[in-house]
C-alpha positions as CSV (number, residue, x, y, z in Angstrom):
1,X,3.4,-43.5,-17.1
2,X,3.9,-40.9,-14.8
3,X,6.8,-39.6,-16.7
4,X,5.2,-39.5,-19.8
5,X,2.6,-37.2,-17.9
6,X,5.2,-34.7,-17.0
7,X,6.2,-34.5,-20.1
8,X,2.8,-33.5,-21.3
9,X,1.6,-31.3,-18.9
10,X,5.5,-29.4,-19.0
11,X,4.7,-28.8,-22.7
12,X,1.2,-27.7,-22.1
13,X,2.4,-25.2,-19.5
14,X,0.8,-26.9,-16.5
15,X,2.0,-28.7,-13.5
16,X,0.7,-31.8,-11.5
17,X,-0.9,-29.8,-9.2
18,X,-2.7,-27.8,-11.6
19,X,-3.9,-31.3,-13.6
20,X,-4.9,-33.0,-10.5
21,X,-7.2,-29.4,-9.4
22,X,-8.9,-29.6,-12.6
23,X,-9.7,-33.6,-12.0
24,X,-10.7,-33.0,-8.3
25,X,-13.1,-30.1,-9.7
26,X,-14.6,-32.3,-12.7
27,X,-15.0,-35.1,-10.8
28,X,-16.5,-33.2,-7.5
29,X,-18.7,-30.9,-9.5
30,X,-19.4,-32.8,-12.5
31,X,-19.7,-29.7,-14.5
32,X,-17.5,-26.7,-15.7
33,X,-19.0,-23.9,-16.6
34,X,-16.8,-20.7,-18.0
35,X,-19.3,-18.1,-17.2
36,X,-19.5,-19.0,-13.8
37,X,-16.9,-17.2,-11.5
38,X,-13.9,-16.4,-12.3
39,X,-12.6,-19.9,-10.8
40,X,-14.5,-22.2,-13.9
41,X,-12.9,-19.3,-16.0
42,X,-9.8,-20.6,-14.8
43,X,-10.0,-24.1,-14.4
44,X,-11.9,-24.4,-18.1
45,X,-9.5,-23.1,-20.0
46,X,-6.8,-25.0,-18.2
47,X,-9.4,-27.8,-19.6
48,X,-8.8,-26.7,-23.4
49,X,-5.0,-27.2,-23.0
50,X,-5.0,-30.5,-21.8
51,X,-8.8,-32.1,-22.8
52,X,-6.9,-35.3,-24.2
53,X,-5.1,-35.8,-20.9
54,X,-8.4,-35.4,-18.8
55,X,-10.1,-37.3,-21.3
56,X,-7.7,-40.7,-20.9
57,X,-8.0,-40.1,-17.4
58,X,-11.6,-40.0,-17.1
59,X,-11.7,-42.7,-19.8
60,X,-10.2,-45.2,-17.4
61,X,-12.4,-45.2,-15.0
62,X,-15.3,-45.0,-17.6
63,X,-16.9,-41.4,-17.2
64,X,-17.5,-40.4,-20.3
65,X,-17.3,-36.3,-21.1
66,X,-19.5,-33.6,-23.0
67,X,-17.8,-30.9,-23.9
68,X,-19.3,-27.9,-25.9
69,X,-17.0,-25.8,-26.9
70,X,-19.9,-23.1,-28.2
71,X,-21.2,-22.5,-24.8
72,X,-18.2,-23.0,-23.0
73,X,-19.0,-25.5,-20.3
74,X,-17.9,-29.4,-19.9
75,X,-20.2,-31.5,-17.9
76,X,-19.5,-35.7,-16.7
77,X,-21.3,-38.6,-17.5
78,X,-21.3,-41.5,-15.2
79,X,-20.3,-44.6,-16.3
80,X,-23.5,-47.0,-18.2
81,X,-25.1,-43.2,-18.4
82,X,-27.0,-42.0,-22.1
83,X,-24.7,-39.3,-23.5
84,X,-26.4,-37.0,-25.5
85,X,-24.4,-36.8,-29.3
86,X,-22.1,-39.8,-28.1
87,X,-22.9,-43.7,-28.8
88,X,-24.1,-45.5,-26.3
89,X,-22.6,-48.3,-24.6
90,X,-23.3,-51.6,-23.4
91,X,-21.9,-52.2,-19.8
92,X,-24.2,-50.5,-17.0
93,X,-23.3,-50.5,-14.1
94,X,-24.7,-52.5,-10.8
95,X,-25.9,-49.4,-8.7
96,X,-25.9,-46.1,-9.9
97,X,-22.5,-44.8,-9.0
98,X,-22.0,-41.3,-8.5
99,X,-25.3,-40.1,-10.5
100,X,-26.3,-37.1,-9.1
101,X,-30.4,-38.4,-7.7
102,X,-33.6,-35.1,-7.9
103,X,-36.3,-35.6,-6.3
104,X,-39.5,-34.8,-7.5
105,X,-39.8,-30.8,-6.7
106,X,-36.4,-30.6,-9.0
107,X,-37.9,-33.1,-11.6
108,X,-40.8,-30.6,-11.8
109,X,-39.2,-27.7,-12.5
110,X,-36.1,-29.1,-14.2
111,X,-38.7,-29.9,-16.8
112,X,-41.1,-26.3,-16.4
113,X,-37.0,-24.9,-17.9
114,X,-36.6,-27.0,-20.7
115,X,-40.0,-26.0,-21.4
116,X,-39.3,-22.6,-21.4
117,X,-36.1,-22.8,-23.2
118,X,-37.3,-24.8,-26.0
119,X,-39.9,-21.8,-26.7
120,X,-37.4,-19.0,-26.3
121,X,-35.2,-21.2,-28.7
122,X,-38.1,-21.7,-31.1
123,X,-38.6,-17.7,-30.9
124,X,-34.4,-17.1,-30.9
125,X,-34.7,-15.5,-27.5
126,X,-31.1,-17.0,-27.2
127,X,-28.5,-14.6,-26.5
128,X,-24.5,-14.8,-27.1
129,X,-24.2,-17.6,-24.5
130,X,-27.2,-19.5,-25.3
131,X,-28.7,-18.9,-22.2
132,X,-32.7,-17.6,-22.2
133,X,-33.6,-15.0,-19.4
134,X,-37.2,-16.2,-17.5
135,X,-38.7,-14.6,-14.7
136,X,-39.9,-16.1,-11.5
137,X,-43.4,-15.3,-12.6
138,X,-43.2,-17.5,-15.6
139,X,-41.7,-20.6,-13.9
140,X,-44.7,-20.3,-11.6
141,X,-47.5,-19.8,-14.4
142,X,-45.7,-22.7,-16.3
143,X,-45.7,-25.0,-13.2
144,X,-49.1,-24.5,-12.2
145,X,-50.2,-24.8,-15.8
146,X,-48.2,-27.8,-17.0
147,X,-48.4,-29.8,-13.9
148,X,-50.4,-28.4,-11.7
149,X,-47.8,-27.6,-8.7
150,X,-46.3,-24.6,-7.0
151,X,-43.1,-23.4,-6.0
152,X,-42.3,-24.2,-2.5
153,X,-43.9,-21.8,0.1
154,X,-41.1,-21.9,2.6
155,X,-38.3,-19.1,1.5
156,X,-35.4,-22.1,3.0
157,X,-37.3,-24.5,0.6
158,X,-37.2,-22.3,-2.4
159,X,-33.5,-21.4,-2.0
160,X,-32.7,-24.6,-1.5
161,X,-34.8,-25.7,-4.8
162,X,-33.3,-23.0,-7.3
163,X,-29.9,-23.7,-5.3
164,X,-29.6,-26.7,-6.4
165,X,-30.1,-25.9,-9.9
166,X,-27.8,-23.9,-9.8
167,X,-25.6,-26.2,-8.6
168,X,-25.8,-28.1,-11.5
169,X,-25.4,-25.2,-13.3
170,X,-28.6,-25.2,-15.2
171,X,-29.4,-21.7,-14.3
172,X,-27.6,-18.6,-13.1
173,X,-28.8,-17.0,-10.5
174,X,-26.9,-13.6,-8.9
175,X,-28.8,-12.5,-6.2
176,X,-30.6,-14.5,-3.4
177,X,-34.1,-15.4,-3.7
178,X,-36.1,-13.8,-0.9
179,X,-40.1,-12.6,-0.2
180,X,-39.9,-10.0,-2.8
181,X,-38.3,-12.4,-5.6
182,X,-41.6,-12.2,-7.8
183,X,-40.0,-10.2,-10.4
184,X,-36.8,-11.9,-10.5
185,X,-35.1,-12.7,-13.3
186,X,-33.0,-16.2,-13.9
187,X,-30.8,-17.4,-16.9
188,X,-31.7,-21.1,-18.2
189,X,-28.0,-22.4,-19.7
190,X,-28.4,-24.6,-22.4
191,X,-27.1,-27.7,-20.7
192,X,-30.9,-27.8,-19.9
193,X,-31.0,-29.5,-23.0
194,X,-29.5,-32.4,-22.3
195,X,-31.1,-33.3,-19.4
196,X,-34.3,-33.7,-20.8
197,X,-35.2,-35.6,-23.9
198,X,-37.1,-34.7,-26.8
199,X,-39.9,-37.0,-26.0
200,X,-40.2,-35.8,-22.0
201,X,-40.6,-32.5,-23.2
202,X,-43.3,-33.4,-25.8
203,X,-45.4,-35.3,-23.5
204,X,-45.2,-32.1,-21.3
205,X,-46.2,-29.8,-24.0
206,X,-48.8,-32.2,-25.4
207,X,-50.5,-31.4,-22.3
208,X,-50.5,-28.0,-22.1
209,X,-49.1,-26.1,-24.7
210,X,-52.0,-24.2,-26.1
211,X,-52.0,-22.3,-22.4
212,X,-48.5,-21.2,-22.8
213,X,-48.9,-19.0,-25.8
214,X,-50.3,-16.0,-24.3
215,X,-47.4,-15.6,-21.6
216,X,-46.4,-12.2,-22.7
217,X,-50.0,-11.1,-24.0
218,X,-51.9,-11.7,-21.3
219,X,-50.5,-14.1,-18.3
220,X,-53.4,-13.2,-16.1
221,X,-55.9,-15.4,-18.4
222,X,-53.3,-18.1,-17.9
223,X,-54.5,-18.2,-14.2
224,X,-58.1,-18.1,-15.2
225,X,-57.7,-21.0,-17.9
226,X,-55.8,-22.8,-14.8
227,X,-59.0,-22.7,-12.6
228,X,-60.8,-24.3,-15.1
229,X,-58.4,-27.8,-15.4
230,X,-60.1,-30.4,-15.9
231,X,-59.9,-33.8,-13.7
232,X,-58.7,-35.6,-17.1
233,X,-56.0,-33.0,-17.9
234,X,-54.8,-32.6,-14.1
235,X,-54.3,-36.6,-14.0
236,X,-52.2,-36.7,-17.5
237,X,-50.1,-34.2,-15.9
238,X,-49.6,-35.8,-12.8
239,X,-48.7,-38.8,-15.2
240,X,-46.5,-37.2,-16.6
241,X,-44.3,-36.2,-13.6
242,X,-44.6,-39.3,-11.8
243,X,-43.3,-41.2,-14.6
244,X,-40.1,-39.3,-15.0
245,X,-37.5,-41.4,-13.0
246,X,-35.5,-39.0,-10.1
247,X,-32.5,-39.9,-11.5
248,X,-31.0,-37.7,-13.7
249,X,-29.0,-39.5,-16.5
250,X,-32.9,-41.4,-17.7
251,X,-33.6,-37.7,-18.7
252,X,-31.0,-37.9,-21.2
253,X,-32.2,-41.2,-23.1
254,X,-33.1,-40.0,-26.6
């Protein structure tokens, strides 16, 4: 077996080392994005040249992988975990494995992004890497108008929130949030897409929508039409948010 692998990775121009780095990373991160650093450059196109071997790997211990080869980034599925695109299958297992768990502040505004990238993508606010630029400003309008929360007030809390996102590389962030981050600018990557379903996201907007078309016109009267929520409304969003389970593969269920 092992000499089989040699022989593979010799011909693909790689060495052991190299192949076991790129596992370690997958399997540590569960994502590889190309536009990340200079290191993800690296390691993803070390992916391209040997994707089957990583694939039989992963395969035997039942992590399944997404690979989009548009966008450029590779991201782990758990094993029993929905995979957007691939079939599902039938053997779950008994606890959760190494699914990555959100609570509920990330819930919020994982969805608030997917809400905001589906618009920019209805509106082909895309650009070449499929990302959509949002400002701080508009994540808070949207959470406040969607589901009725805020952005943490403690600066640790905040970096710590958008951190972790970023972590998962579902935005790109290049400068640190601080007091003065109200006009900052963050890119949503399109992996947003996957971890959040069709139906989440239409129960969100259902709620809401009509409140997000005037976000470039006039976001002010956004705020005004906020103070004027009504008990009903307030409760459905709350609904929905509390019914969104913190784990983050249930997202992807179609």
């Amino acid at each position: 077996m092992f000499h089989e692998l040699e022989k593979y990775l010799e011909k693909a121009g790689i060495s052991r080392n190299e192949y076991s780095e790129l596992l370690i990373r997958l399997l540590d991160y569960g994502v590889l994005c190309r536009d990340e650093s200079q290191t993800e450059q690296v390691l993803y196109d070390r992916f391209l040249r040997i994707e089957g071997l990583v694939a039989d790997y992963l395969d035997l211990i039942g992590v399944r992988i997404q690979h989009d080869s548009r966008f450029n980034f590779v991201r782990l599925f758990p094993p029993g975990a929905e995979v957007p695109g691939l079939p599902d299958v039938h053997d779950h297992p008994f606890n959760n494995g190494f699914r990555v768990k959100l609570n509920q502040t990330e819930v919020a505004l994982v969805l608030i992004l997917r809400s905001l990238y589906d618009r920019a993508l209805r509106e082909g606010q895309l650009d070449e890497q499929g990302c959509v630029l949002v400002s701080i400003e508009n994540i808070t309008i949207s959470l406040r108008n969607l589901l009725k929360r805020t952005l943490p007030e403690k600066l640790t809390e905040r970096r710590q929130l958008f951190g972790r996102l970023r972590q998962l590389r579902l935005i790109q962030l290049n400068q640190e949030i601080n007091e003065d981050s109200a006009d900052l600018w963050i890119r949503i990557r399109p992996m947003i897409i996957s971890y959040v379903s069709d139906d989440v996201l239409s129960a969100l907007l259902g709620n809401g929508e009509a409140l997000t078309e005037t976000y470039d016109d006039d976001p002010e009267s956004l705020v005004k039409d906020d103070e004027r929520i009504t008990e009903d409304e307030a409760e459905t969003s709350a609904v929905i948010l509390n019914s969104v389970p913190t784990d983050h593969s249930i997202f992807e269920k179609e």
